[in-house]
C-alpha positions as CSV (number, residue, x, y, z in Angstrom):
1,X,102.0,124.4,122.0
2,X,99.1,124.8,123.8
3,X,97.8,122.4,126.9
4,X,95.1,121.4,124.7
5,X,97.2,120.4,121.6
6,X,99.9,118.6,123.3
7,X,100.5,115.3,121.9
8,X,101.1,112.2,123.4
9,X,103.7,110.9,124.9
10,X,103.3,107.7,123.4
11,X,102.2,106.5,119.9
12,X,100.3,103.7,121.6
13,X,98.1,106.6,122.3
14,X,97.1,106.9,118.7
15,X,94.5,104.5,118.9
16,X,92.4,105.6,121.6
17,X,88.6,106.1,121.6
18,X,89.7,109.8,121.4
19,X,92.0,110.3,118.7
20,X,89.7,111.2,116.4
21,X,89.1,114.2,118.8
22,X,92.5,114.3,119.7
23,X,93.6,115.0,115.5
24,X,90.8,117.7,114.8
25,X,92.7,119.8,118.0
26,X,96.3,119.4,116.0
27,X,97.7,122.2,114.2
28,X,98.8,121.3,110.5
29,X,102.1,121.4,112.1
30,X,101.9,119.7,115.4
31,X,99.7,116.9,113.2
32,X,103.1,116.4,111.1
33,X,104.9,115.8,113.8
34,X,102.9,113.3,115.1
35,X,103.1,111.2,112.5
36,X,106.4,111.3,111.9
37,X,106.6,109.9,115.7
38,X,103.8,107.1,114.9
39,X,106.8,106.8,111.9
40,X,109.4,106.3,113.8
41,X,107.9,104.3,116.4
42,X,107.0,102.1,113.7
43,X,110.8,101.9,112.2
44,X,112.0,101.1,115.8
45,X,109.6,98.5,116.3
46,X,110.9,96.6,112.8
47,X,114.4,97.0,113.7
48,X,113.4,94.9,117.1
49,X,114.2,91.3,116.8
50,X,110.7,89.3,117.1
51,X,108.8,93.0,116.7
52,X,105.4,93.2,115.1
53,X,105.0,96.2,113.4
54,X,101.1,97.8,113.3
55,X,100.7,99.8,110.5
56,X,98.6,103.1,111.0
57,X,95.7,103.8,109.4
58,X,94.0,106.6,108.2
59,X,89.9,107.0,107.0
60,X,88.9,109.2,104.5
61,X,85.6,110.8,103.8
62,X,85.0,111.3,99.8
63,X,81.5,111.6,98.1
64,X,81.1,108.3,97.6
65,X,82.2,107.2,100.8
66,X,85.0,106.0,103.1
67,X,88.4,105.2,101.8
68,X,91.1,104.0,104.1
69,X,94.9,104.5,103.5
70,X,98.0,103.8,105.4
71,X,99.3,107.6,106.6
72,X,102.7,106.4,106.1
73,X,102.2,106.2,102.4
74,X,101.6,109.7,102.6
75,X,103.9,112.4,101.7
76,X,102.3,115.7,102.9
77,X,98.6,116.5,103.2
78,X,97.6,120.1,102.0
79,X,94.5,121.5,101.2
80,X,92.8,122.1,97.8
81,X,93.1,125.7,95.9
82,X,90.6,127.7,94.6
83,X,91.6,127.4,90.9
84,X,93.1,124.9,88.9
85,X,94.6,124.8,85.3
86,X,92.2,122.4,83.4
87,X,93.8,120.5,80.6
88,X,92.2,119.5,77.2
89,X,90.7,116.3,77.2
90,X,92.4,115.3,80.7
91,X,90.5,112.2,82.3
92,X,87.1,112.8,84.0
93,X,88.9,112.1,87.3
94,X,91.3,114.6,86.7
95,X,90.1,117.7,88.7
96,X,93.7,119.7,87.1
97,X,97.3,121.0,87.4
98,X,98.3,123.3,90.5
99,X,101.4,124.3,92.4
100,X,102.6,122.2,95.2
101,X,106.6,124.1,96.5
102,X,106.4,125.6,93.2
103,X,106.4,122.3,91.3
104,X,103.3,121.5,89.2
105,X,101.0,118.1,90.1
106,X,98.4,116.6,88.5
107,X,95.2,116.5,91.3
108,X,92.9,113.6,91.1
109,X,89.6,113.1,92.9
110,X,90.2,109.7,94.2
111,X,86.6,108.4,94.7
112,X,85.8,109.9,90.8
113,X,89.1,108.0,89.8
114,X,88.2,104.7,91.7
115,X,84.5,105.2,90.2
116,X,85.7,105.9,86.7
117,X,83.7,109.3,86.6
118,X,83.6,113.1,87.2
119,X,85.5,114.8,89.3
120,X,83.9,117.1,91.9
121,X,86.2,119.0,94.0
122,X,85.8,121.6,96.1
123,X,87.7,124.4,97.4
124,X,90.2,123.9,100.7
125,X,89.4,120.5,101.6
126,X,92.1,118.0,102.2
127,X,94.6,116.9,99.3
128,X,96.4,113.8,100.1
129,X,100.0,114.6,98.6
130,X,101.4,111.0,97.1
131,X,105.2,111.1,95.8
132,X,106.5,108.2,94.4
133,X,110.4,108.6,92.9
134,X,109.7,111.5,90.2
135,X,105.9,111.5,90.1
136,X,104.0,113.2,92.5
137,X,99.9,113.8,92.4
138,X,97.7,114.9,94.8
139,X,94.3,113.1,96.0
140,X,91.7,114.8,96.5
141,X,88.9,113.6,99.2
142,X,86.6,115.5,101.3
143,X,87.5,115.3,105.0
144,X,89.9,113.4,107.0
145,X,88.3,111.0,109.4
146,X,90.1,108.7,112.8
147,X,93.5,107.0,112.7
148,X,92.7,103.6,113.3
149,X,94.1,100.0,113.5
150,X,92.9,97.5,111.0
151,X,92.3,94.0,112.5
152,X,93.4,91.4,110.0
153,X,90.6,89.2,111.0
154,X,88.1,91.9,110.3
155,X,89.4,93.0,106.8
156,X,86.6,91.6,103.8
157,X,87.4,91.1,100.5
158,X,85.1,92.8,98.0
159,X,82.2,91.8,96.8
160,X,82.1,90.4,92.8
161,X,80.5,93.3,92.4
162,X,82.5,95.9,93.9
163,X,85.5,93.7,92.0
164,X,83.9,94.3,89.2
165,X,83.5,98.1,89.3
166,X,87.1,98.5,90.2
167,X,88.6,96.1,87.8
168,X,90.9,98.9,86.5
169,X,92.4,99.2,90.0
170,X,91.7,96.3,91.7
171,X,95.7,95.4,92.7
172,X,95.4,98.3,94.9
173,X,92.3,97.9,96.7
174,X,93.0,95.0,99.4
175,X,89.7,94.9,100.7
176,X,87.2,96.5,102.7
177,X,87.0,97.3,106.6
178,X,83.1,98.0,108.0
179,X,82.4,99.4,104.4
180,X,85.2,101.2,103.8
181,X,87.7,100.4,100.7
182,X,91.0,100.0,101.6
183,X,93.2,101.7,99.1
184,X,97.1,100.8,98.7
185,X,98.5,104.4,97.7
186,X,101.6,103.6,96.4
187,X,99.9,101.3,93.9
188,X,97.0,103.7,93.2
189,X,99.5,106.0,92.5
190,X,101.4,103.9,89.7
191,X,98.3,103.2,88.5
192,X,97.2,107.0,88.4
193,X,100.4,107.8,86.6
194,X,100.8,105.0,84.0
195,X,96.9,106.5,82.8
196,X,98.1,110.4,82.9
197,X,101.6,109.2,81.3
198,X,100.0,107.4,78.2
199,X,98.2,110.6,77.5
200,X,101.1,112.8,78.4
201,X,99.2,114.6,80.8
202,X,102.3,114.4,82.9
């Protein structure tokens, strides 16, 4: 690993004013790692009598704006292929089936699915890889943004009218942070799957 790329030798590190600079250096590989020593860090510290766990965060860029998840609610994060199998009368948000290790996944835009509406997805952007016992689907948004901390005390609850657009999903949005919706993926993934099961679409 190169000087440049080496990562820190702490997890505290992860939220300085330079991560975001910091993550765009890592290697797919040396990124992976990291977070499964932010991971770690983060089972130590609830194993410690009186510890207070801090969840890391991770911000999203899609279409229609910024989405925030938790990165250890994230099983992998790939990139999007060229070509997808489209399936008859799938959901708008649906973008198609492709291979993830040789096992087909239903792929999802996430803003279309949280905006009930077309998908629109591009080729070799990031896919957010969600696996949840048997069902796993990838989520498709258009850049990855900072790792960040999320200050209880500055986490909103949504307007009635962003409530209201995301009725179908509202248990797994918990609110928003400086505009961005933050977005429970475990949740958003049972949610995800109970729609594509009733059509049989997986």
């Amino acid at each position: 690993m190169s000087q440049r790329n080496r990562l820190p030798a702490s997890p505290v590190a992860l939220f300085h004013r330079t991560q975001a600079h910091h993550l765009e250096q890592l290697t797919d590989q040396e990124f992976w790692h990291y977070a499964e020593e932010i991971a770690a860090s983060k089972a130590n510290r609830k194993a410690m009598p009186g510890a207070s766990p801090t969840a890391v965060h991770l911000e999203c860029e899609t279409v229609r704006g910024r989405i925030i998840v938790e990165l250890a609610s994230l099983y992998e994060i790939g990139t999007t292929p060229a070509h997808f199998t489209h399936l008859p009368a799938s959901p708008s948000w649906m973008a198609g089936i492709t291979a993830w290790h040789g096992e087909p996944i239903a792929v999802v835009d996430l803003a279309a699915f949280l905006a009930q509406c077309q998908a629109d997805v591009q080729e070799n952007r990031p896919l957010l890889i969600a696996k949840k016992q048997d069902i796993t689907i990838g989520l498709y948004i258009t850049m990855i943004g900072n790792s960040l901390e999320l200050p209880p005390t500055q986490i909103q609850p949504l307007s009635e009218k962003s409530t209201s657009k995301l009725r179908h999903c509202a248990a797994a949005v918990h609110g928003q942070y400086q505009g961005a919706l933050i977005v429970d993926i475990p949740v958003i993934l049972t949610v995800i799957a109970d729609q594509l099961q009733v059509n049989n679409f997986i």
